[in-house]
VEXMAR-344746 format. One record per atom (N, C-alpha, C, O): residue in three letters; x, y, z; atom name. Coordinates in pm, whole numbers, plus 32768, in hexadecimal, padded with zeros to 4 digits. Last residue first. Example, Ala and Ser with C-alpha at 12.3 -4.5 7.8 and 13.67 -1.06 7.14 Angstrom:
<pts>
+------+------+------+------+------+
| resn |   c1 |   c2 |   c3 | name |
+------+------+------+------+------+
|  SER | 8505 | 7F1F | 82C4 |    N |
|  SER | 8557 | 7F96 | 82CA |   CA |
|  SER | 850A | 8003 | 8313 |    C |
|  SER | 853D | 8072 | 8324 |    O |
|  ALA | 8527 | 7DC7 | 830C |    N |
|  ALA | 84CE | 7E3E | 830C |   CA |
|  ALA | 8528 | 7EB6 | 830C |    C |
|  ALA | 8590 | 7EB4 | 834E |    O |
+------+------+------+------+------+
</pts>
This chain:
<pts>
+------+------+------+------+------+
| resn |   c1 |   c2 |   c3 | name |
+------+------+------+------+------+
|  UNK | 7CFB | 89EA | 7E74 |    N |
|  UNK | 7D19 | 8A70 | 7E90 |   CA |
|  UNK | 7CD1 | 8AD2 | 7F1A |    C |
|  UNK | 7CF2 | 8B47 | 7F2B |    O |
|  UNK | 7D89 | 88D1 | 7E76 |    N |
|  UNK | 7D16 | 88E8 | 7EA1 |   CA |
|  UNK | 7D69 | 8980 | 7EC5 |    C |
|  UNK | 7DD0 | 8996 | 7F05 |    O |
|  UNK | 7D74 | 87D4 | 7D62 |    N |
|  UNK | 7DCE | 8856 | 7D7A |   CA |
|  UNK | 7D59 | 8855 | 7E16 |    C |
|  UNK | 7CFE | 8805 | 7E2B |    O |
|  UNK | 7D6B | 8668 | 7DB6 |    N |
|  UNK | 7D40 | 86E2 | 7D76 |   CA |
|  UNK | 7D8C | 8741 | 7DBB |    C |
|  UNK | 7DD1 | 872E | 7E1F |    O |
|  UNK | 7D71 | 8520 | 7D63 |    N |
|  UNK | 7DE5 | 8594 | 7D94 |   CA |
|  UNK | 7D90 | 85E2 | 7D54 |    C |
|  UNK | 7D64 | 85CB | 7CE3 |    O |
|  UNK | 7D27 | 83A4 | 7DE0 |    N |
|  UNK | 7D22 | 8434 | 7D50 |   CA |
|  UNK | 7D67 | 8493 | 7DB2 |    C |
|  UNK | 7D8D | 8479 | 7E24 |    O |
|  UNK | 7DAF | 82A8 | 7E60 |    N |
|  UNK | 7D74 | 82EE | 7DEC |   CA |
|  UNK | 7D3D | 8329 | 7D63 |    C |
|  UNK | 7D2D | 830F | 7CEC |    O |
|  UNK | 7E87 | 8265 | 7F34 |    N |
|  UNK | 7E4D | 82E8 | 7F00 |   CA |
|  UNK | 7E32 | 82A5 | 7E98 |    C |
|  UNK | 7E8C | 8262 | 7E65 |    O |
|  UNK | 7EB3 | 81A7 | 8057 |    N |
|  UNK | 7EAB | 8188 | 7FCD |   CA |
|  UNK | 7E62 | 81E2 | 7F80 |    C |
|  UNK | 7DEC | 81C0 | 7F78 |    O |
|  UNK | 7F4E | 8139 | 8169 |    N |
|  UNK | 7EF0 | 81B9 | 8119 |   CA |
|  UNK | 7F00 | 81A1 | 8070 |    C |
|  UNK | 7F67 | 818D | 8030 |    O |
|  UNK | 802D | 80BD | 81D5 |    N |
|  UNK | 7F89 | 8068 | 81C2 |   CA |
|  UNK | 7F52 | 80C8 | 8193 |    C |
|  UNK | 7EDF | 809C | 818B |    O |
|  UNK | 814B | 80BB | 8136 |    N |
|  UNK | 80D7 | 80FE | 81A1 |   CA |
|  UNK | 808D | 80AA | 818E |    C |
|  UNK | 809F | 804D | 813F |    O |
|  UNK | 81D4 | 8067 | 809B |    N |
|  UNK | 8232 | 8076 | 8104 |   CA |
|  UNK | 81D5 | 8091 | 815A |    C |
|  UNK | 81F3 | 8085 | 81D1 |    O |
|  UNK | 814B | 7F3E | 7FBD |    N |
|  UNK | 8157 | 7FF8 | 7FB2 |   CA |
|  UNK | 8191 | 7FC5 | 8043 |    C |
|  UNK | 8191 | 7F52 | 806E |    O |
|  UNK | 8168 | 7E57 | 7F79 |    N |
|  UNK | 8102 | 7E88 | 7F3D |   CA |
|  UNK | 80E3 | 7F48 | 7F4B |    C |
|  UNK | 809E | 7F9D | 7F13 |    O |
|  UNK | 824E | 7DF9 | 800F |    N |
|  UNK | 822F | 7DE4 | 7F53 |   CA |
|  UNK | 81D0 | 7E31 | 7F3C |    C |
|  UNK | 81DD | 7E64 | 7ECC |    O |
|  UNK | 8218 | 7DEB | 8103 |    N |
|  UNK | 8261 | 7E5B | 80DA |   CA |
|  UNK | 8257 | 7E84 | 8031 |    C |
|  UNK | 8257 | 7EEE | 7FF2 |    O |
|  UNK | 8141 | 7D00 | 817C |    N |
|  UNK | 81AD | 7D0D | 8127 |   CA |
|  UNK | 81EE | 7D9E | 8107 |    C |
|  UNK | 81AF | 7D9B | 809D |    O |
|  UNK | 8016 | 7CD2 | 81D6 |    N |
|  UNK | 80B6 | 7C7F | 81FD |   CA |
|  UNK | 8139 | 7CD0 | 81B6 |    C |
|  UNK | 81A2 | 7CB4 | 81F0 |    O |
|  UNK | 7F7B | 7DE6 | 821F |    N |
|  UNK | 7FAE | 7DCB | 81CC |   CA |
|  UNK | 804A | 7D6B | 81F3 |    C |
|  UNK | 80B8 | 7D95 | 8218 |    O |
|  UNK | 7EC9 | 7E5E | 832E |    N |
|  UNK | 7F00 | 7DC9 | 831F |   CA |
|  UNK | 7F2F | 7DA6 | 829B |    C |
|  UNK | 7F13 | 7D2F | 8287 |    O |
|  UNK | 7DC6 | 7F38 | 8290 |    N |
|  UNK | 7E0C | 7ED2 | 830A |   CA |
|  UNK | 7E5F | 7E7E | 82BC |    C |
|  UNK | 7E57 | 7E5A | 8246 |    O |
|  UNK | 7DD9 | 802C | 8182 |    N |
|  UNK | 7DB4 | 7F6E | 8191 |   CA |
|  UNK | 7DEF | 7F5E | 8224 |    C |
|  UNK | 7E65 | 7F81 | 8226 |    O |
|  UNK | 7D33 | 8153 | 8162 |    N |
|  UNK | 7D7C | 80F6 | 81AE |   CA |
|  UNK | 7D68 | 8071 | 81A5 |    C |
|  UNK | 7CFA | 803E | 81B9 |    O |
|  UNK | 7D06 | 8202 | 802E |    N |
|  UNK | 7CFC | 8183 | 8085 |   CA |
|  UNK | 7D32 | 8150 | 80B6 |    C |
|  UNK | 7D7E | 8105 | 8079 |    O |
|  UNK | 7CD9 | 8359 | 7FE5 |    N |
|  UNK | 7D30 | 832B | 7FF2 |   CA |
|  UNK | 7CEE | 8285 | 805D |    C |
|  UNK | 7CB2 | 8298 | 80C7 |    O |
|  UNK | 7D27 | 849B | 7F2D |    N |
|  UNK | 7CD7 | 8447 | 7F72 |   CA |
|  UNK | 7D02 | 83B6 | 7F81 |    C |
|  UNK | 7D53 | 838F | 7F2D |    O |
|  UNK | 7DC5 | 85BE | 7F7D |    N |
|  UNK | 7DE5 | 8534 | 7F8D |   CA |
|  UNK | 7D71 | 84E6 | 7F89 |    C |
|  UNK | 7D3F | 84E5 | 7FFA |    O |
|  UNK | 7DC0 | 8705 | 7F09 |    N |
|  UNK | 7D6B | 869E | 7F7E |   CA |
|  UNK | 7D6D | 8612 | 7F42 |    C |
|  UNK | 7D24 | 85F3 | 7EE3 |    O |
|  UNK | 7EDA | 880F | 7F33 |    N |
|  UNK | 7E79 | 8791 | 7F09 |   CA |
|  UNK | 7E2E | 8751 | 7F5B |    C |
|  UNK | 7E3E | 874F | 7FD5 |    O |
|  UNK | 7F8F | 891E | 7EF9 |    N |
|  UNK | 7F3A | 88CF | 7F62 |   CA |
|  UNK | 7EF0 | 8869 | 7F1C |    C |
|  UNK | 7EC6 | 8890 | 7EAF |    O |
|  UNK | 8095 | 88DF | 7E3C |    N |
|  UNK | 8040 | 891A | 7E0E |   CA |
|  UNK | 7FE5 | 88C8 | 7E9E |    C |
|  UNK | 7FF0 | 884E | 7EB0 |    O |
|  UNK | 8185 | 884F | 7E22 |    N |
|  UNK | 8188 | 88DC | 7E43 |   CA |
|  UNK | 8122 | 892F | 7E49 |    C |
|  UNK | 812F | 89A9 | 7E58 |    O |
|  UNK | 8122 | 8789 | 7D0D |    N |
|  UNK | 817B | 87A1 | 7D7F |   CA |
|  UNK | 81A5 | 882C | 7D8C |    C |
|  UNK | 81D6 | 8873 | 7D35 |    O |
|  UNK | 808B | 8758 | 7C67 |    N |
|  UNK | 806E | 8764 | 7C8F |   CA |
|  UNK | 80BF | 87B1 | 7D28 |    C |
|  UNK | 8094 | 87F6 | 7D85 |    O |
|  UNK | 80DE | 8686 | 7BB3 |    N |
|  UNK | 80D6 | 86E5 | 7B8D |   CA |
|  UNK | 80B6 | 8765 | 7BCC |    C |
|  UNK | 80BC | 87D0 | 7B8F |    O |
|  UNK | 8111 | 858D | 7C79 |    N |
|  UNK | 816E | 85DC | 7C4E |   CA |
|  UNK | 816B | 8667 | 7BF1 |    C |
|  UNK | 81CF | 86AD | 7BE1 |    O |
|  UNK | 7FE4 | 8564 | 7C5C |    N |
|  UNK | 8050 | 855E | 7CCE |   CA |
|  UNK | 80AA | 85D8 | 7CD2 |    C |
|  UNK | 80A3 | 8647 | 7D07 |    O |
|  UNK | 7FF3 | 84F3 | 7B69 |    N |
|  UNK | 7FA3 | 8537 | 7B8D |   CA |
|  UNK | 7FA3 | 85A8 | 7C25 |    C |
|  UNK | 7F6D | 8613 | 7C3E |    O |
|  UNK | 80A0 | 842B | 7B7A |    N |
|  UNK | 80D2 | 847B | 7B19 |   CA |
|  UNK | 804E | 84FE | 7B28 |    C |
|  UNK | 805F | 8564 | 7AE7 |    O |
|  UNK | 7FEE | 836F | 7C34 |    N |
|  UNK | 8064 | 83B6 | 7C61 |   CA |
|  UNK | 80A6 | 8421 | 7BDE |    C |
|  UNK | 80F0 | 8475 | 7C11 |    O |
|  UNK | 7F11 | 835F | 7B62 |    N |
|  UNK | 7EFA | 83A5 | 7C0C |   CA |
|  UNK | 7F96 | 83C1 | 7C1B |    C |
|  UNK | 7FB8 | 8436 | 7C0B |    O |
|  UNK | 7F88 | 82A3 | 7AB2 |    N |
|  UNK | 7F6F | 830A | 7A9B |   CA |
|  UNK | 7F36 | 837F | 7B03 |    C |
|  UNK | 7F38 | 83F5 | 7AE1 |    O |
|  UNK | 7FFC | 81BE | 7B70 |    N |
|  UNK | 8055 | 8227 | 7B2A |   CA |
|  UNK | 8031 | 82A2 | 7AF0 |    C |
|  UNK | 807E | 8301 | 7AEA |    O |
|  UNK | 7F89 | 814F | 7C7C |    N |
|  UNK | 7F59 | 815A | 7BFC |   CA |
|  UNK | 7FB0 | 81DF | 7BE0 |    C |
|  UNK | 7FAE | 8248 | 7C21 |    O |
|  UNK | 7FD7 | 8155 | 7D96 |    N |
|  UNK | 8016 | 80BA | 7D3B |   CA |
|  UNK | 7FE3 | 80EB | 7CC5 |    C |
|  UNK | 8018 | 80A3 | 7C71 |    O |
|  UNK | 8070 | 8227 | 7EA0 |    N |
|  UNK | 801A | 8220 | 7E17 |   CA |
|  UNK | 8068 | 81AB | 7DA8 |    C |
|  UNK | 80DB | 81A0 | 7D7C |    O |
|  UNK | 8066 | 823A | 7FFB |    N |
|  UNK | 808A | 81FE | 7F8E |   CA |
|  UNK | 8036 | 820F | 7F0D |    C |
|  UNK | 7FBC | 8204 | 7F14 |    O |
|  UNK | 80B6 | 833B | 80E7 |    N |
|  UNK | 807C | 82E7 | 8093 |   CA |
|  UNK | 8091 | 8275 | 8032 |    C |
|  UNK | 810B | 8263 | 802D |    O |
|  UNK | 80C3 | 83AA | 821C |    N |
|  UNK | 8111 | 8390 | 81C7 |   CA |
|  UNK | 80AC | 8368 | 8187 |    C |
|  UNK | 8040 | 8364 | 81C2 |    O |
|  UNK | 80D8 | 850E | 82A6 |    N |
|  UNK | 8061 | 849A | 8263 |   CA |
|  UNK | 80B9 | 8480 | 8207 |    C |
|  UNK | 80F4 | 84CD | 81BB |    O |
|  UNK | 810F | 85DD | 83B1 |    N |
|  UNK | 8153 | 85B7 | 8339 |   CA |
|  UNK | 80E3 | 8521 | 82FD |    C |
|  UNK | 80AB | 84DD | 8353 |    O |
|  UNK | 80AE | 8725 | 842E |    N |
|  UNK | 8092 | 8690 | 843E |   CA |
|  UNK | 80BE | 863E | 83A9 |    C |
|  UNK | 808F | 8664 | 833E |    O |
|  UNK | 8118 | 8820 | 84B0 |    N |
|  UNK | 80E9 | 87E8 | 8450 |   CA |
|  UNK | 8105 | 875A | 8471 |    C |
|  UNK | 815B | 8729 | 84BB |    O |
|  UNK | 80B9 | 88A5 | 85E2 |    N |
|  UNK | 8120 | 88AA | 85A9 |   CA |
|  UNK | 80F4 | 8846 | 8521 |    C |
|  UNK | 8087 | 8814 | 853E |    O |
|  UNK | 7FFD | 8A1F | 85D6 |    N |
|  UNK | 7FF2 | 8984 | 8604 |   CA |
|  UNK | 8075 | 893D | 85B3 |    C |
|  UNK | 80A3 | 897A | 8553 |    O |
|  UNK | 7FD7 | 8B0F | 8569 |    N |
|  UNK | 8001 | 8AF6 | 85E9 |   CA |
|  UNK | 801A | 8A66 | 8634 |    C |
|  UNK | 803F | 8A4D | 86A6 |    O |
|  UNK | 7F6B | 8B19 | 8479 |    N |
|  UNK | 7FB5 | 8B4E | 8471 |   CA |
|  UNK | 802B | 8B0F | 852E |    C |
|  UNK | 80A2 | 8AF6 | 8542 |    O |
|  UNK | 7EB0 | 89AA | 8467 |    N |
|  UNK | 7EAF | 8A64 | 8454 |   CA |
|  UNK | 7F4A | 8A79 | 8472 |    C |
|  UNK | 7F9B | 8A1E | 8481 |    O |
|  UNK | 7EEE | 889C | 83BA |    N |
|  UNK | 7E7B | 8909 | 83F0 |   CA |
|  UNK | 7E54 | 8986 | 840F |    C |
|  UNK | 7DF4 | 89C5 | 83E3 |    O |
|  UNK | 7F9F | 8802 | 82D4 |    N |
|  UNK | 7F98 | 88B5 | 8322 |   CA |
|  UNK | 7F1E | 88D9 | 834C |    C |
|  UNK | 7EDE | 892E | 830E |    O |
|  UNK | 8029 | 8719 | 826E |    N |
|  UNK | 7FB0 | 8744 | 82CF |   CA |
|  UNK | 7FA9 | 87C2 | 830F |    C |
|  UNK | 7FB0 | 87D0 | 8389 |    O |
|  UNK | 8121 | 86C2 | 819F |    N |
|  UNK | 80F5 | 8712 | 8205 |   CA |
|  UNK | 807D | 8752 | 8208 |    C |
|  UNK | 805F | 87AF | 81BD |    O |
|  UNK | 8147 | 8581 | 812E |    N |
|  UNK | 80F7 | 85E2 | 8113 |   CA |
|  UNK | 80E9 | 8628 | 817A |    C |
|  UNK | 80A8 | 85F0 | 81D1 |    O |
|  UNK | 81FF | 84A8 | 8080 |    N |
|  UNK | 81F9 | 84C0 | 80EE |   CA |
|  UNK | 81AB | 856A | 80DC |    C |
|  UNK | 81D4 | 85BB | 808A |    O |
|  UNK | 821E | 8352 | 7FAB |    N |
|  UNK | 81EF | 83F4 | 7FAB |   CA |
|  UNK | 8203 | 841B | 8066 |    C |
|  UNK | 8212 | 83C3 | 80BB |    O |
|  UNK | 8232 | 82A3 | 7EE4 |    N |
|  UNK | 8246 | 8298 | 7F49 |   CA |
|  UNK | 8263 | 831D | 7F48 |    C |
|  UNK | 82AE | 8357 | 7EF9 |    O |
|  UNK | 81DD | 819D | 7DC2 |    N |
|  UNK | 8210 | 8232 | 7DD1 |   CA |
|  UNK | 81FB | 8230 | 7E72 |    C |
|  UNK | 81BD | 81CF | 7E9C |    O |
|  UNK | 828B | 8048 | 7D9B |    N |
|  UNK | 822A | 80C2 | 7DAC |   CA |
|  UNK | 823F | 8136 | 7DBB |    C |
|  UNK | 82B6 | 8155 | 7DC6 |    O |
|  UNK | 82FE | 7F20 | 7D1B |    N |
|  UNK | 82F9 | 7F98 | 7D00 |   CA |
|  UNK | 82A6 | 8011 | 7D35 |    C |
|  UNK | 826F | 8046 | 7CD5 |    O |
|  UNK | 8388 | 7E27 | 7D6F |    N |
|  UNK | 8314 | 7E4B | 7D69 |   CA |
|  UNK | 8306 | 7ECE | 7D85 |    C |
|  UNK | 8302 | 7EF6 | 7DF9 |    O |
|  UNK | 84BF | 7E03 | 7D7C |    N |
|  UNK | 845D | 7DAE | 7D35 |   CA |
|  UNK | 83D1 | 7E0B | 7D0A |    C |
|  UNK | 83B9 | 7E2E | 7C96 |    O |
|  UNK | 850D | 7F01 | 7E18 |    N |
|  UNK | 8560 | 7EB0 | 7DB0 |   CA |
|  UNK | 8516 | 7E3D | 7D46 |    C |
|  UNK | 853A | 7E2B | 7CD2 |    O |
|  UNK | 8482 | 8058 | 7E20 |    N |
|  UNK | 8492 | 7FAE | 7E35 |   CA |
|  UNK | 84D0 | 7F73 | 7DD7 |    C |
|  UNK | 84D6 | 7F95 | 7D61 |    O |
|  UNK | 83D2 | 8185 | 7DDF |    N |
|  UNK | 8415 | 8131 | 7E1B |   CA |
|  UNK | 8415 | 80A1 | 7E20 |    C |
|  UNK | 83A7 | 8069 | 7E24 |    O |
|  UNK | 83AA | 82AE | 7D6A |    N |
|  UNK | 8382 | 8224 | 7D3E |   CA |
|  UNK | 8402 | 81F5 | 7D9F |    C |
|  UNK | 8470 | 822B | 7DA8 |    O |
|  UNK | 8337 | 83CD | 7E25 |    N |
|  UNK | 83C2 | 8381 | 7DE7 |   CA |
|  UNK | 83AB | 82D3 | 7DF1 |    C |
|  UNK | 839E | 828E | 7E56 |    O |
|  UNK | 831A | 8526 | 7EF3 |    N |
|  UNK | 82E0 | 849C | 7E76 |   CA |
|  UNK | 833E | 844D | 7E33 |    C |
|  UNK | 839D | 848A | 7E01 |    O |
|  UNK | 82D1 | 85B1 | 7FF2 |    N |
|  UNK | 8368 | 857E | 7FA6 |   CA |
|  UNK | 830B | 8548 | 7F42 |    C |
|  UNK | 8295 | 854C | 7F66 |    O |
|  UNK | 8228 | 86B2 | 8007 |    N |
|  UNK | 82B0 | 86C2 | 7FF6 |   CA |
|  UNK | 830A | 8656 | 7FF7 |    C |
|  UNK | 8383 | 866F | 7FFC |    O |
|  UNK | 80EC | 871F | 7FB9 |    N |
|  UNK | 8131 | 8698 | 7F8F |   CA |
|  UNK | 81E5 | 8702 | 7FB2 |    C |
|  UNK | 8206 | 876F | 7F82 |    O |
|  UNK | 8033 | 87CC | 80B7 |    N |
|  UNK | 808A | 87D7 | 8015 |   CA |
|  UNK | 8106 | 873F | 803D |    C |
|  UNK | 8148 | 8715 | 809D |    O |
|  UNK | 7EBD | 877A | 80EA |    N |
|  UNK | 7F2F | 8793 | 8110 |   CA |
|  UNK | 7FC0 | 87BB | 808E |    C |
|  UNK | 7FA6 | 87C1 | 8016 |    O |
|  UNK | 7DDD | 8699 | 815D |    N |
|  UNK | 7E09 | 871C | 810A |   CA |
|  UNK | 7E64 | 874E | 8141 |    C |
|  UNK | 7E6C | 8756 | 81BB |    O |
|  UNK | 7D41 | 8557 | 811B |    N |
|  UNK | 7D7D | 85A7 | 818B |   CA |
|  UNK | 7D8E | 8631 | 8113 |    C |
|  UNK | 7D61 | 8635 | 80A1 |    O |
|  UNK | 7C05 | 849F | 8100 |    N |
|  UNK | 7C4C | 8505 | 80DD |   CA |
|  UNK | 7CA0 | 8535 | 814C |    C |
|  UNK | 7C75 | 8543 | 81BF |    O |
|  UNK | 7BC9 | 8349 | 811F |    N |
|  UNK | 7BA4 | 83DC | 8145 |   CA |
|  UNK | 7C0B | 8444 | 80CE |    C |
|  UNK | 7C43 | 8424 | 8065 |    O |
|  UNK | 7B83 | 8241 | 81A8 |    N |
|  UNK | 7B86 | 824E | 8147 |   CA |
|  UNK | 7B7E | 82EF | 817C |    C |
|  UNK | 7B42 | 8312 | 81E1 |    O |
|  UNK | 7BE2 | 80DD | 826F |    N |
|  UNK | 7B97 | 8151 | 8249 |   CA |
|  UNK | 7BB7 | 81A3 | 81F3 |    C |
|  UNK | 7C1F | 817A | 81BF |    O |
|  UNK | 7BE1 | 7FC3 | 81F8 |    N |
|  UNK | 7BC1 | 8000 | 829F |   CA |
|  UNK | 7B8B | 8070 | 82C3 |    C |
|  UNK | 7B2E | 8081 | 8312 |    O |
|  UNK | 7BB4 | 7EFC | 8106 |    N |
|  UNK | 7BB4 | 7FB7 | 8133 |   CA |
|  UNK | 7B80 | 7FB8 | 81C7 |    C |
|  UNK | 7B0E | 7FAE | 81F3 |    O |
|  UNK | 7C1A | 7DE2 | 8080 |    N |
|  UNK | 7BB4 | 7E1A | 80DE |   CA |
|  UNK | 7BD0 | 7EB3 | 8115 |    C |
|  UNK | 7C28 | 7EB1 | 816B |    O |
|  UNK | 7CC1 | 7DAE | 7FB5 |    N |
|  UNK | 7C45 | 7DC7 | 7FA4 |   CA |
|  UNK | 7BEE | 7E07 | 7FF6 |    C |
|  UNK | 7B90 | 7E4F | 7FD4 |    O |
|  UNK | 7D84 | 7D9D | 806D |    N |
|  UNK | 7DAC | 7DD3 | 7FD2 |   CA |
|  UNK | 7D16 | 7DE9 | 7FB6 |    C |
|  UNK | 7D01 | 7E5F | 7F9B |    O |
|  UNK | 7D7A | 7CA4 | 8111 |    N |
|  UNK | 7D86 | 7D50 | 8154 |   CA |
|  UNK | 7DA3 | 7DBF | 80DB |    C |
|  UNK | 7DD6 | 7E2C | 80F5 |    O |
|  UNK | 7D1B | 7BEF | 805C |    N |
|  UNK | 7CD9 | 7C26 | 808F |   CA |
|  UNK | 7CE7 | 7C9E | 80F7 |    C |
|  UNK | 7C8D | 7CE4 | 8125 |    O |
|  UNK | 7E17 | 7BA0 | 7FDD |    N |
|  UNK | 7D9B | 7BD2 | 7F90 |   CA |
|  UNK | 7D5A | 7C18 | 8000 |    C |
|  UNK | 7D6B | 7C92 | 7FFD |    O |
|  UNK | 7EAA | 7B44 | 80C1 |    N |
|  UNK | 7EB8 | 7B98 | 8090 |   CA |
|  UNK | 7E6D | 7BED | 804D |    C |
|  UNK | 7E6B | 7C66 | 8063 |    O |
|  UNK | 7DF2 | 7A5A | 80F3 |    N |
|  UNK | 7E03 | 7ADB | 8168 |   CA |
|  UNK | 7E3E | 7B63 | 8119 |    C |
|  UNK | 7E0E | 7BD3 | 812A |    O |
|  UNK | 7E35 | 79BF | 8025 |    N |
|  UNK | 7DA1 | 7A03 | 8042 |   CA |
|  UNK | 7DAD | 7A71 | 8085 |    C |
|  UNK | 7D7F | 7ADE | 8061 |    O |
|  UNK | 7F2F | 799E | 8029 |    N |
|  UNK | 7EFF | 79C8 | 7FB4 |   CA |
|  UNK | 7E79 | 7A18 | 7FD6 |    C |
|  UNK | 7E59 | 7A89 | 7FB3 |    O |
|  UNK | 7F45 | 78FE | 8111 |    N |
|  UNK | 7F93 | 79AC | 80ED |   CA |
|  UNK | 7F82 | 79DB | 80AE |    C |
|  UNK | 7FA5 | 7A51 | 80B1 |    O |
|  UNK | 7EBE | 7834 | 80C8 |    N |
|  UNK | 7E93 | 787D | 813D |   CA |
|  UNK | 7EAF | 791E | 814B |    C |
|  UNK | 7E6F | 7980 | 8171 |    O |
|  UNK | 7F83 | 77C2 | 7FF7 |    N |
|  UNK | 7ED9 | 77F1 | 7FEE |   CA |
|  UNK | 7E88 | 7847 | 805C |    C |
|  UNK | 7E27 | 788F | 8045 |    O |
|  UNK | 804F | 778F | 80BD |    N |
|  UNK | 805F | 77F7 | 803D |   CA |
|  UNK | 7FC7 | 7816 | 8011 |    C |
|  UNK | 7FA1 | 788B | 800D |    O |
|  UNK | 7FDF | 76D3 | 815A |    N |
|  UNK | 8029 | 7752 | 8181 |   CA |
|  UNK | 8022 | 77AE | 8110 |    C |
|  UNK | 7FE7 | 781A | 811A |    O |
|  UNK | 7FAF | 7605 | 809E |    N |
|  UNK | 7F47 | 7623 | 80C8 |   CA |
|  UNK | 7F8A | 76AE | 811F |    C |
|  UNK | 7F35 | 7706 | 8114 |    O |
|  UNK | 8098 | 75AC | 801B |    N |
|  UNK | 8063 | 75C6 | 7FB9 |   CA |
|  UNK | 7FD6 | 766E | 8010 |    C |
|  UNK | 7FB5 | 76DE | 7FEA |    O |
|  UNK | 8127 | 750B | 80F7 |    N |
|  UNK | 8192 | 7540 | 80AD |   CA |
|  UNK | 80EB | 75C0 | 807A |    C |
|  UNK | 80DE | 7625 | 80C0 |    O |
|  UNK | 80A1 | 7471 | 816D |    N |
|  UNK | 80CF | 749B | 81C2 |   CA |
|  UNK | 8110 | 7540 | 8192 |    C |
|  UNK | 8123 | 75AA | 81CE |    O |
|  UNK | 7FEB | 73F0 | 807D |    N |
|  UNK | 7FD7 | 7439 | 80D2 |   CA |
|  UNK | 8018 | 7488 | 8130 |    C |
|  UNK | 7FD9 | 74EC | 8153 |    O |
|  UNK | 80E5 | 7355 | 8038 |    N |
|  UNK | 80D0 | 738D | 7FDB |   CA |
|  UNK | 8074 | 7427 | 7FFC |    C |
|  UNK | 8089 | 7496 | 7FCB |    O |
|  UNK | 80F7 | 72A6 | 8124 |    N |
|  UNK | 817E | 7314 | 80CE |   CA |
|  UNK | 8149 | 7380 | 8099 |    C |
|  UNK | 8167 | 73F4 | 80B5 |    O |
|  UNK | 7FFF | 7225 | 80F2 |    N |
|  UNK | 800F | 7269 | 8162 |   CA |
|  UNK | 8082 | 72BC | 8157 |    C |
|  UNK | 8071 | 732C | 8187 |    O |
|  UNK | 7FF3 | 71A7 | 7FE9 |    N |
|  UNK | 7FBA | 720A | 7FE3 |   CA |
|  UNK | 7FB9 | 7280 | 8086 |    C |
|  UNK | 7F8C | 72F2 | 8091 |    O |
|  UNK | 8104 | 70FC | 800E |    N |
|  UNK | 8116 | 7162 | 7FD5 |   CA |
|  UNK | 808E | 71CE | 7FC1 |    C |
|  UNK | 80A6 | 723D | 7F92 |    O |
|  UNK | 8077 | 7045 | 80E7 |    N |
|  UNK | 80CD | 7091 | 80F9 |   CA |
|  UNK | 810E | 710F | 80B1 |    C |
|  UNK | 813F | 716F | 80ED |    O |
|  UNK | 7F91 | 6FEB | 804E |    N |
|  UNK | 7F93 | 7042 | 80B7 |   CA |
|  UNK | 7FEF | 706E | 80E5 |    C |
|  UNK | 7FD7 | 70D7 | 8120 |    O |
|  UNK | 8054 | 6F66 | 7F8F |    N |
|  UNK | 800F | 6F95 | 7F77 |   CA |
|  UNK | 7FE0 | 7016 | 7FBA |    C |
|  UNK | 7FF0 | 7088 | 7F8D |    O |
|  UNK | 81AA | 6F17 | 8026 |    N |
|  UNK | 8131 | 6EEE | 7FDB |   CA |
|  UNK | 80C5 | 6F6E | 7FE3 |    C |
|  UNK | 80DA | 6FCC | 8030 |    O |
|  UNK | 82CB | 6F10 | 7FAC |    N |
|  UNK | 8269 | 6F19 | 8003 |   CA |
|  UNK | 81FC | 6F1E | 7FCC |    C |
|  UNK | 81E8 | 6F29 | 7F53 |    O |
|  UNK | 83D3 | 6E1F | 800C |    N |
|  UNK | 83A0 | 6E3F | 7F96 |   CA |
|  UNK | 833F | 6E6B | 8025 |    C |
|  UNK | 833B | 6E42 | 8099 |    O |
|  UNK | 8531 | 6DC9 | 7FF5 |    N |
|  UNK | 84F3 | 6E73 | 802F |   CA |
|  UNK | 8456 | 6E72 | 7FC4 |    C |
|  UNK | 8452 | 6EA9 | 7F56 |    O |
|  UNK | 85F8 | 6CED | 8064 |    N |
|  UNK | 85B0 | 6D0B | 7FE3 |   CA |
|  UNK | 8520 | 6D75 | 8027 |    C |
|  UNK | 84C9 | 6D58 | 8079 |    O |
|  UNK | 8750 | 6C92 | 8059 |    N |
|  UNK | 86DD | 6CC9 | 809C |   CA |
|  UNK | 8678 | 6CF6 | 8033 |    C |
|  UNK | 8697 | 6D1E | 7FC3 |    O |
+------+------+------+------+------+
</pts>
């Protein structure tokens, strides 16, 4: 038997195979680039801790205290630049203001556990 293919056939493989992965590539880029929205929360950082087996990030959880009488509201985050999270961490125990970019629609977990994406970190007295 003799298995030969031709031309159009290997650029339609080649598409089938090539043109998915370019598509995931873009989409990806682009919920990474595009800011849905952007703000400040405040509140005190109580977990922080680099996480993942391949793709490495910091992964935070931040209590929201509005007043004395209301129950607190927990804000997760993610921080991908090391010197913000060692910034972070200096920080702990101390009220702060998160600033901070939501991406939509991140395919992947690789890129942080949240769609919030902090920053900068200030004290706030």
């Amino acid at each position: 038997m003799n298995f030969t293919i031709s031309r159009t056939q290997k650029l339609i493989i080649a598409g089938v195979v090539i043109l998915p992965l370019i598509l995931f590539t873009l989409y990806t880029w682009a919920t990474l680039s595009y800011t849905y929205s952007s703000g400040d929360r405040a509140g005190y950082v109580q977990k922080f801790s680099r996480k993942g087996w391949l793709c490495k990030t910091w992964e935070g959880e931040m209590a929201v205290i509005t007043t004395a009488a209301t129950m607190q509201e927990k804000f997760y985050f993610t921080v991908k630049n090391d010197a913000v999270a060692a910034r972070i961490n200096d920080t702990l125990g101390k009220r702060v203001a998160l600033t901070y970019k939501q991406h939509v629609g991140i395919p992947t977990s690789c890129f942080g556990d949240t769609e919030y994406f902090v920053t900068d970190v200030k004290v706030v007295e």
